[in-house]
C-alpha positions in Angstrom: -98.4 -46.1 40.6 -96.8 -49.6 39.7 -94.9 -47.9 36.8 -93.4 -45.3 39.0 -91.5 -46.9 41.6 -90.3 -49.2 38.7 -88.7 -46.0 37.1 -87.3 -44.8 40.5 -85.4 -48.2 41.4 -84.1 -48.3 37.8 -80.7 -47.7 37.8 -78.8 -44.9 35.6 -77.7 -46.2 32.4 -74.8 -43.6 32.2 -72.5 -43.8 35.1 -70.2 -41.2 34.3 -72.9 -39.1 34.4 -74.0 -40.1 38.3 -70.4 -40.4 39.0 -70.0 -36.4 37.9 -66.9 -37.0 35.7 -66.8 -35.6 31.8 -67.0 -38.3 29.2 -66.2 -38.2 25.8 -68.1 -40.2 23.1 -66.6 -42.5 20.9 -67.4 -42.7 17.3 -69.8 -45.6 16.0 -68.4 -48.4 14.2 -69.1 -49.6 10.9 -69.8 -53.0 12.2 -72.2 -52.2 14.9 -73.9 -49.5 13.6 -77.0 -50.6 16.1 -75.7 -50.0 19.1 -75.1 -46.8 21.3 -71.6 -45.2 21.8 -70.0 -46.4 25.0 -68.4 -43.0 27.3 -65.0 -43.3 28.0 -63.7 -41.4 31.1 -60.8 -39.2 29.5 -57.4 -38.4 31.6 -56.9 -35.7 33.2 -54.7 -33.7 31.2 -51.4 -31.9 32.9 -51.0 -28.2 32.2 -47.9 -27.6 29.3 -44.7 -26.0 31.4 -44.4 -22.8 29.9 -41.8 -22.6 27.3 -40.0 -19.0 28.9 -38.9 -21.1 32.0 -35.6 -22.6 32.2 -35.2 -26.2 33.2 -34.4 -26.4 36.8 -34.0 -30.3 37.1 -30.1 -31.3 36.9 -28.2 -33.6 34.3 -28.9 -37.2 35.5 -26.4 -38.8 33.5 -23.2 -37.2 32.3 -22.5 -34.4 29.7 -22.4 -35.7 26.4 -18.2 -35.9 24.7 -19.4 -33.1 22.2 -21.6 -30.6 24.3 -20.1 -27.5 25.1 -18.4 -26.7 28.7 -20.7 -23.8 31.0 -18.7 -20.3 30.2 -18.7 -18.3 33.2 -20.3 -15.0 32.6 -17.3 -11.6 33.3 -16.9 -10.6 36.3 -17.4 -13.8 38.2 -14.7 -15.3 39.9 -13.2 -18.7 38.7 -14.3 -21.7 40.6 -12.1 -23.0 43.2 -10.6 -26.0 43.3 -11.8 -29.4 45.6 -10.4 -29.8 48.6 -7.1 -32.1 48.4 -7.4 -32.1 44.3 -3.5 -32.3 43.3 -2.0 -28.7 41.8 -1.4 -28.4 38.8 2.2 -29.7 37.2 4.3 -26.4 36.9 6.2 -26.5 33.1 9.5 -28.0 32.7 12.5 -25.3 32.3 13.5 -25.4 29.0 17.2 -26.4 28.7 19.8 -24.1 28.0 21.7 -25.8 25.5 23.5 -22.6 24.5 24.7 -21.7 27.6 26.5 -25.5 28.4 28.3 -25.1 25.3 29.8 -21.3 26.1 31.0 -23.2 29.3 32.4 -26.1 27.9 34.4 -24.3 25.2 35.3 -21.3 28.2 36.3 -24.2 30.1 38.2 -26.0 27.7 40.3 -23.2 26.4 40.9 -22.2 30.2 42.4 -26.0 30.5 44.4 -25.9 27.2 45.8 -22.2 28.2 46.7 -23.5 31.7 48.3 -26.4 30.4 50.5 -24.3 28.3 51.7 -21.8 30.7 52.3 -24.5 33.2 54.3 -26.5 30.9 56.1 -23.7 28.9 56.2 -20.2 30.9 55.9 -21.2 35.0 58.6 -23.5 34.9 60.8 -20.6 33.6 59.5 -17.6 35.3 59.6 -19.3 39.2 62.8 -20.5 38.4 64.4 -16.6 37.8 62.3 -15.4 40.8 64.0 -17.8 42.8 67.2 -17.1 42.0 66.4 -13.4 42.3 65.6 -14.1 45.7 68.6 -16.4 46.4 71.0 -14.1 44.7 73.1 -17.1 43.7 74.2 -18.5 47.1 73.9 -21.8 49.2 72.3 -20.4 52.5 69.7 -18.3 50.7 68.5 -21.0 48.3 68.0 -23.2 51.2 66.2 -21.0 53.5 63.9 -20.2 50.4 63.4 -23.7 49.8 62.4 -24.7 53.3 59.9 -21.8 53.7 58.7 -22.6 50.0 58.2 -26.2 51.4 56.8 -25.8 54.6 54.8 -22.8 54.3 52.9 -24.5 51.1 52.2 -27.7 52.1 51.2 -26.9 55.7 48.6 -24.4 54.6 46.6 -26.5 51.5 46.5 -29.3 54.3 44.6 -27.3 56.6 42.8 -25.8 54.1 41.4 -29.4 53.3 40.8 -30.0 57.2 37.2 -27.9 56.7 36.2 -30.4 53.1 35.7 -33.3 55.3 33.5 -31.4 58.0 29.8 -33.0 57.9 28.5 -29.3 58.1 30.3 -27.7 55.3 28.5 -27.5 52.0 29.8 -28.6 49.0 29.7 -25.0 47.9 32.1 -24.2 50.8 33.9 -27.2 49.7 34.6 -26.8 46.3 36.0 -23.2 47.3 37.8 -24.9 49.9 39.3 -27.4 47.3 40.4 -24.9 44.7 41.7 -22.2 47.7 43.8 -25.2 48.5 45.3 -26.0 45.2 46.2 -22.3 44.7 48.3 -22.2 47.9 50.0 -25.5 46.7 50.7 -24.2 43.2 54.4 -23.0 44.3 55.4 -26.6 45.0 53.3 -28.4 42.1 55.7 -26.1 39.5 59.2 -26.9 41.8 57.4 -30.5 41.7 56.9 -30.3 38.1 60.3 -28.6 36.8 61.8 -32.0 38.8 60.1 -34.5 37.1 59.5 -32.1 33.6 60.9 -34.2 31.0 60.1 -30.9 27.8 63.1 -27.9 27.5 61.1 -25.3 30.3 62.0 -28.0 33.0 65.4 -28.4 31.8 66.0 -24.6 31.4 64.3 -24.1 34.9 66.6 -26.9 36.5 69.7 -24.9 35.1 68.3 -21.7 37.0 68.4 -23.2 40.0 72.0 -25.0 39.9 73.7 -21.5 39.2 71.2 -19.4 41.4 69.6 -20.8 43.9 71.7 -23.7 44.4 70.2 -26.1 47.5 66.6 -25.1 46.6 65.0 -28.2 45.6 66.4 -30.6 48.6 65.5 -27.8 51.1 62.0 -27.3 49.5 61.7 -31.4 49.5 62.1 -31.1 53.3 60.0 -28.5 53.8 57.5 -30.6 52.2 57.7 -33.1 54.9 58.1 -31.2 57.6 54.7 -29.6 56.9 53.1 -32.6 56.1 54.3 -34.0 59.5 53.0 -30.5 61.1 49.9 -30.8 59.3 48.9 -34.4 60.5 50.3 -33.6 64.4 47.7 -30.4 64.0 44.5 -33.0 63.0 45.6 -35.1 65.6 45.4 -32.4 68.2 42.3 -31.5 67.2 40.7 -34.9 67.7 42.5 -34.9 70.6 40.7 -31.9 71.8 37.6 -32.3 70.5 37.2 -36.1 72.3 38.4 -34.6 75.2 35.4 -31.6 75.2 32.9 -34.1 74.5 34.2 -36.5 77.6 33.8 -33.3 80.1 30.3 -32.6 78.4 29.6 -36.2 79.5 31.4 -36.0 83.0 29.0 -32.6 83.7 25.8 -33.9 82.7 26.6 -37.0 84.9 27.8 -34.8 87.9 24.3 -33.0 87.5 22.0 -35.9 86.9 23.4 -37.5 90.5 23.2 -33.9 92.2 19.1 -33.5 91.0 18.7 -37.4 92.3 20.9 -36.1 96.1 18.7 -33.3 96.3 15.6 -35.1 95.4 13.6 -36.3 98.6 12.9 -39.7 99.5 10.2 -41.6 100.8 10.0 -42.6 104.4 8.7 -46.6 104.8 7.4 -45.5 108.5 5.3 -42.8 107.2 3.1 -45.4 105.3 
């Protein structure tokens, strides 16, 4: 009787076992070959991730310098750029070294050319077609000089009125410029075979003492008689343009003080 409530208020040697989890016995050792393996309570082991899945957690640190960019698979559109990333630098135009140097040469056999007809054939040839036209006689040669004079002097100077306009463009300037010179060139050769110092000048001055005698003093007035037309003609047009702007002025002033007639006021009684 005595004996068996001893054995019921004993107390489980093997807790694992009361407990209900598995235990796994250890080995014996050498050294203690007397006593009883102890149970060890063994983890709980996590299933292996099967090996056909892909890895859905992302990179946490960055790619290594070596590894391979992603290829996008074809037929997939390429991925857009961030909002407010800068655009890509567009190449630099290759220089068209050839091209400079067909102008340069072009240009500098144009100047050499010009300089030689200037110097050796204009002289000559404007100095016969004036005395064609002045058929040798006083009047003639003056009246051609003063309409030489006037007519080219008066027109390159109001040519160049439109170069110093804010609005032009320098392409409507340059065209401006060179129009200009054309219309002066008459003069610049009379201008030339005056001050020409090589035989052309001398053989042009010749021309015009037996034909055209009176030519270059009447195209020397004509000169400033144009220039003096051509600086009265600016002045008028400041003139003018001042005066539009002051009656612009004058209006919007007249209009402003009508608005503030017509406008009604306020009445202190009716406060």
């Amino acid at each position: 009787m005595m004996g068996g409530v001893d054995d019921a208020r004993q107390p489980s040697a093997d807790p694992a076992a009361a407990s209900g989890t598995p235990t796994t016995p250890l080995p014996l050792s050498p050294l203690t070959p007397d006593r009883a393996p102890a149970a060890v309570t063994a983890p709980p082991v996590a299933p292996a991730p099967s090996s056909s899945a892909p890895s859905s957690s992302p990179s946490s640190g960055p790619a290594a310098p070596g590894a391979d960019a992603p290829v996008p698979l074809a037929g997939t559109a390429p991925a857009k750029p961030q909002f407010g990333a800068a655009p890509p630098a567009p190449p630099r135009p290759r220089t068209a070294w050839g091209a400079r140097l067909v102008v340069l040469v072009v240009g500098a056999l144009a100047g050499i050319g010009g300089w030689f007809a200037a110097t050796r054939f204009l002289p000559r040839w404007w100095a016969h077609r004036i005395g064609d036209v002045s058929d040798g006689t006083f009047t003639a040669g003056v009246s051609a000089g003063l309409v030489c004079g006037l007519a080219f002097t008066l027109l390159p100077l109001l040519v160049l009125r439109g170069v110093v306009r804010r609005s032009a463009s320098w392409t409507a300037r340059f065209t401006l410029v060179v129009l200009a010179f054309l219309l002066a060139v008459p003069n610049l050769i009379t201008l030339g075979i005056v001050l020409g110092t090589n035989n052309a000048a001398h053989a042009a001055e010749r021309t015009f003492d037996v034909e055209a005698p009176g030519f270059r003093g009447a195209t020397l007035a004509g000169v400033v008689v144009g220039g003096l037309l051509a600086v009265a003609f600016w002045v008028l047009l400041g003139w003018g343009r001042r005066r539009r702007r002051q009656i612009a002025d004058l209006k919007a002033r007249l209009a402003e003080r009508d608005e503030q007639a017509k406008a009604p006021t306020a009445d202190p009684d009716d406060d």
